[in-house]
C-alpha positions as CSV (number, residue, x, y, z in Angstrom):
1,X,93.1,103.6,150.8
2,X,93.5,102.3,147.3
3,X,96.2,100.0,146.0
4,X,99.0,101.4,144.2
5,X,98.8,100.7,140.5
6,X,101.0,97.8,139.0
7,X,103.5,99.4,136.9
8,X,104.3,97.8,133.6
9,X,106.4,99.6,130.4
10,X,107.0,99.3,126.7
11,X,110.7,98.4,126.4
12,X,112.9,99.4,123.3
13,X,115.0,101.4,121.7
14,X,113.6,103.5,120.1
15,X,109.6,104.0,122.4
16,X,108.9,108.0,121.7
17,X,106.5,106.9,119.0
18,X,105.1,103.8,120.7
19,X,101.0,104.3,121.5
20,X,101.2,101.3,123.7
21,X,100.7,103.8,127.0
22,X,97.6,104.5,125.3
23,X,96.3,101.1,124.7
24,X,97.1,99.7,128.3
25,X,95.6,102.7,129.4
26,X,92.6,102.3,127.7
27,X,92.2,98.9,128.5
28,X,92.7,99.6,132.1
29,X,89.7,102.1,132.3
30,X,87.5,99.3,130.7
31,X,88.7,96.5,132.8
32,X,88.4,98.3,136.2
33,X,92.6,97.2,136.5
34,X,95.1,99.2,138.3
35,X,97.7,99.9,135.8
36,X,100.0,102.3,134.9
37,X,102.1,102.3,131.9
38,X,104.9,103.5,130.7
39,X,107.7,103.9,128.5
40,X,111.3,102.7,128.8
41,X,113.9,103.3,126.7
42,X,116.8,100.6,127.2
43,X,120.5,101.4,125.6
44,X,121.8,99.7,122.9
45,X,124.1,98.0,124.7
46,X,122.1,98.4,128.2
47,X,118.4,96.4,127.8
48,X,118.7,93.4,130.7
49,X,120.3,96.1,133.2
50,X,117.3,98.4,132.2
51,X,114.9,96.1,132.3
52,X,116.2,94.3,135.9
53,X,116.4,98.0,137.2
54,X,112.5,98.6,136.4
55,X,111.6,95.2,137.8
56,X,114.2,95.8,141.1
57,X,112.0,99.6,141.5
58,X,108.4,97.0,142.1
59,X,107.6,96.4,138.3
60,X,105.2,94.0,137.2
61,X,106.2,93.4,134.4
62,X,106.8,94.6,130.2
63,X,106.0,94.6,126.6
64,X,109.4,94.2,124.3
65,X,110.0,96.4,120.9
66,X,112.7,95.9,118.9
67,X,115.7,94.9,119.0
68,X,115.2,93.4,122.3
69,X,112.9,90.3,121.5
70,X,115.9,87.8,121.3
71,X,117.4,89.7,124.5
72,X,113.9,89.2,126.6
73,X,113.8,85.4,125.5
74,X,117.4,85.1,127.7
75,X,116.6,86.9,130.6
76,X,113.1,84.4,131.1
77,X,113.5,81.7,133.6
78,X,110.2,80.5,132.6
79,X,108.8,80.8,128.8
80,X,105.6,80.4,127.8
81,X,104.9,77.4,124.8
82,X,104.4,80.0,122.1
83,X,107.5,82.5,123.4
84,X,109.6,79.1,122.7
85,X,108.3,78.1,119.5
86,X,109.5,81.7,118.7
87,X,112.7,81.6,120.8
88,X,112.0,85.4,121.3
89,X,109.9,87.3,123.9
90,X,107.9,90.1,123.4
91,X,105.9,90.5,127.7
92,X,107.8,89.7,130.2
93,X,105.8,89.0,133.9
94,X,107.7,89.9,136.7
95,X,106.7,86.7,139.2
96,X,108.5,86.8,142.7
97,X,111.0,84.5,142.1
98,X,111.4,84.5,138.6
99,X,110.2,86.0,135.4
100,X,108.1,84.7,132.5
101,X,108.4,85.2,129.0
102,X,105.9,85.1,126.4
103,X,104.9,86.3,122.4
104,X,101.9,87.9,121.9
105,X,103.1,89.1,118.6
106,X,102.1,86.0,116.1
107,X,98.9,85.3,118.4
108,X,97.4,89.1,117.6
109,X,98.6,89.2,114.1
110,X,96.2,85.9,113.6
111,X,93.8,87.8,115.4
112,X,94.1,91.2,113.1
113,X,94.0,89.4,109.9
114,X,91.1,87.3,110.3
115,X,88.9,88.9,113.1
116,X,88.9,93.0,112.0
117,X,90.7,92.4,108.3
118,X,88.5,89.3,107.8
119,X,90.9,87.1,105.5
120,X,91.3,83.6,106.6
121,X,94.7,81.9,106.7
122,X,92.9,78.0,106.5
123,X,94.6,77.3,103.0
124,X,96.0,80.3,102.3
125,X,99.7,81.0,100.4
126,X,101.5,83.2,103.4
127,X,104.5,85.5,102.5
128,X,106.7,86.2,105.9
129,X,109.3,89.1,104.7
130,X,111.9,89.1,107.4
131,X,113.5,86.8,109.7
132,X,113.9,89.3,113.3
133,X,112.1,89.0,116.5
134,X,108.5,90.3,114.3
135,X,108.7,87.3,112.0
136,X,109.8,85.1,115.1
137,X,106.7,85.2,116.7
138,X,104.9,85.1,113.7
139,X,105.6,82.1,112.2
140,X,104.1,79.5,114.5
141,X,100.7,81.1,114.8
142,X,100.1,81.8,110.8
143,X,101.2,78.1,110.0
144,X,98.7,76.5,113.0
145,X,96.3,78.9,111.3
146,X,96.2,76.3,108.8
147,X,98.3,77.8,106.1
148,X,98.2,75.6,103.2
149,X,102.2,77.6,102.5
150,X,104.5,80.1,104.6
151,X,107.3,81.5,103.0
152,X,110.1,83.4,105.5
153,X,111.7,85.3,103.3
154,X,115.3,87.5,104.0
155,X,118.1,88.7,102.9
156,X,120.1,87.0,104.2
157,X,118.8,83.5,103.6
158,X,120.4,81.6,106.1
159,X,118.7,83.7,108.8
160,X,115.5,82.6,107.4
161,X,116.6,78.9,107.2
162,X,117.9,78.8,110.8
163,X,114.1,80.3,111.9
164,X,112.6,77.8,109.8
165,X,114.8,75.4,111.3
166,X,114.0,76.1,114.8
167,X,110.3,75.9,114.3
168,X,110.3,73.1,112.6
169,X,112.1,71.0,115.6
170,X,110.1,72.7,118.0
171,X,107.6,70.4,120.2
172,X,104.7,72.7,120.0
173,X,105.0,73.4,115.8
174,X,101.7,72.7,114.2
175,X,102.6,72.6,110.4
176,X,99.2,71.2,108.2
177,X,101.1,73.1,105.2
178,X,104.7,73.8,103.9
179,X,106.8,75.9,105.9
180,X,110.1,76.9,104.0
181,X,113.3,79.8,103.8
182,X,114.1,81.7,101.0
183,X,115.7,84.4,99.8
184,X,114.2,88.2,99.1
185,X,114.4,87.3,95.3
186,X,113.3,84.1,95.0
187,X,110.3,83.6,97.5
188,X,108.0,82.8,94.5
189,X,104.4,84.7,93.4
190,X,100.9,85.8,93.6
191,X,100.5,85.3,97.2
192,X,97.3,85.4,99.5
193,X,98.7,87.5,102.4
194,X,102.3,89.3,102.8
195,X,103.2,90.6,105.8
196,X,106.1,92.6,106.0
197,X,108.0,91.6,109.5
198,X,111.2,93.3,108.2
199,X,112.8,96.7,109.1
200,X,112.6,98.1,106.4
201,X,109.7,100.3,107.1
202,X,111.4,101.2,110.3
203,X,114.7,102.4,108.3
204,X,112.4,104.3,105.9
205,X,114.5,101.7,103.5
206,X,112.4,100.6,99.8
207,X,109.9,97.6,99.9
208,X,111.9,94.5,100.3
209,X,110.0,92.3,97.9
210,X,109.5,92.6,94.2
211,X,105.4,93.6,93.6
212,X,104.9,90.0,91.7
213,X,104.5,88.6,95.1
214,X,101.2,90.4,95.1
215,X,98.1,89.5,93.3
216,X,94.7,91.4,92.8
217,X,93.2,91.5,96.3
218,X,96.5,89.9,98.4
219,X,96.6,91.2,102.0
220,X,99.1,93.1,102.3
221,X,100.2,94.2,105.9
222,X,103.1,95.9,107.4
223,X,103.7,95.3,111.1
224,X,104.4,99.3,111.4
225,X,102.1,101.6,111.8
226,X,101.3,105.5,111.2
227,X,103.9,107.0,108.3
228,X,106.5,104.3,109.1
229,X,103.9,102.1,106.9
230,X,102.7,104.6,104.6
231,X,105.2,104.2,101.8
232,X,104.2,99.9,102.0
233,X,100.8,99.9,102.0
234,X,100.8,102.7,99.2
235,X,103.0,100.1,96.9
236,X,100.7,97.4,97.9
237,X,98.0,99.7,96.5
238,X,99.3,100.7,93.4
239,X,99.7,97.1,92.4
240,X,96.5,95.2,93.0
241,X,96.9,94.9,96.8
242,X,94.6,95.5,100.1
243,X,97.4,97.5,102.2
244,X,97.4,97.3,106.1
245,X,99.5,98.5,108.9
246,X,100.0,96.6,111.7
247,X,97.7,98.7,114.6
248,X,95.3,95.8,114.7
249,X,97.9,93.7,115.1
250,X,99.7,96.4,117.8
251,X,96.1,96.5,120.0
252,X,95.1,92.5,119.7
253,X,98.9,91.7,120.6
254,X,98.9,94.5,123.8
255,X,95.1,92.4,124.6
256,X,97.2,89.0,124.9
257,X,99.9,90.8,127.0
258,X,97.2,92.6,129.1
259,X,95.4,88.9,129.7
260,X,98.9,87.3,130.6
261,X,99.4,89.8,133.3
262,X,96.0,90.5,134.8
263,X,93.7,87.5,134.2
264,X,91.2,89.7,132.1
265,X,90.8,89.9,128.5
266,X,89.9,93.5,127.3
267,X,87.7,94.5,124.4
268,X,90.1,95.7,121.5
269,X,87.8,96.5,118.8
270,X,86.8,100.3,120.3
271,X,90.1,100.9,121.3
272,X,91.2,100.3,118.1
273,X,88.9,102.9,116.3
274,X,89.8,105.3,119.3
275,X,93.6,104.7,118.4
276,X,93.1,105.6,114.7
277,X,91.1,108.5,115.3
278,X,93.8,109.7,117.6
279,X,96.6,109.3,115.2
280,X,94.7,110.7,111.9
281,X,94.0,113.5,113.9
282,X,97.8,114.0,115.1
């Protein structure tokens, strides 16, 4: 008789829309793993109890959407290099005993823009809008990319000097370029690659950013995806930009996660065309 599946879940507030059940199960058929997947939707005010109820029913372990990423970081006994370089956790690994944190968020953003976008960060000018759990696990991977520039831009500017901060006195930081904090009105222009890491998108609130931090030809990415990023990639558009959403970066992330917890590194590249035929068809 077979083995029960390991159960693992996306972990949020909100997770209706997430298509990360699709992913893990797609990379589950590939892989030969027994997984199942699911969603878990965590209170407000209820996200360790939640999460240590899932893990407490046999869990092996879950992915962490916003606002949770700070949250997961805490409830780690063991973090991964790059989860503490972001001080925020997006996969948690349920290990008897303990539990591991890690960020697969800035790992398969690096891995959208320059494997299936193909732009390379090496000496590229980086525009980070936001300074939240997305930008978090962001920053570390883009700047040992070999950014010759990151700007973390936010509205509140201290929030984005207090991330820039951290990384900087962090062990692990690998800065060959400039890594700075500014506000949303003074982050500069003309930039190679913006990626929005705010909530804007999320809220349905305007683009954050004035369009002169775009040039012809900047990459221009939202980390949402579907008609959350719609109204930001149609503004990159209309003013000389390539516009992205982030469901590369959603698939190459859930691969990292998926190779934390079972050992095996899926193929993303189909899955990702399966995923946007899926949702342009929805």
């Amino acid at each position: 008789m077979s083995a029960s599946p390991s159960r693992y879940a996306v972990a949020g507030n909100p997770v209706e829309h997430s298509q990360s059940p699709f992913i893990h199960a797609a990379f589950a058929r590939q892989t030969g793993e027994a997984v199942a997947y699911e969603r878990l939707l965590c209170p407000m005010d209820g996200f360790a109890a939640t999460v240590r109820a899932f893990a407490a029913a046999g869990a092996s372990g879950c992915n962490v959407t916003m606002p949770f990423k700070f949250e997961a970081f805490d409830l780690a006994a063991r973090k991964t290099a790059r989860a503490v370089l972001a001080g925020a956790c997006n996969t948690l690994r349920f290990d008897e005993g303990d539990w591991i944190g890690d960020n697969t968020d800035g790992a398969g953003l690096v891995r959208d823009i320059e494997r299936n976008a193909g732009v390379a960060l090496a000496g590229a000018r980086v525009l980070l809008v936001g300074a939240g759990g997305g930008a978090a696990g962001a920053l570390g991977p883009i700047a040992a990319a070999g950014a010759a520039e990151v700007v973390v831009a936010n509205r509140s500017r201290e929030r984005a000097e207090r991330l820039v901060d951290r990384f900087l006195a962090s062990p692990g930081a690998v800065t060959p370029g400039r890594v700075h904090a500014s506000g949303l009105d003074d982050c500069g222009t003309a930039f190679d690659v913006v990626v929005n890491a705010s909530a804007s998108s999320a809220t349905g609130a305007s683009v954050p950013v004035a369009e002169s931090v775009l040039k012809q030809g900047t990459l221009a990415l939202d980390m949402m995806y579907g008609s959350k990023a719609a109204a930001f990639i149609t503004w990159a558009t209309q003013h000389g930009g390539l516009g992205r959403d982030g469901l590369g970066m959603l698939v190459e992330q859930a691969a990292e996660a998926f190779l934390f917890w079972r050992g095996v590194e899926p193929e993303t590249a189909t899955v990702l065309a399966s995923l946007r035929r899926r949702l342009d068809a929805a």
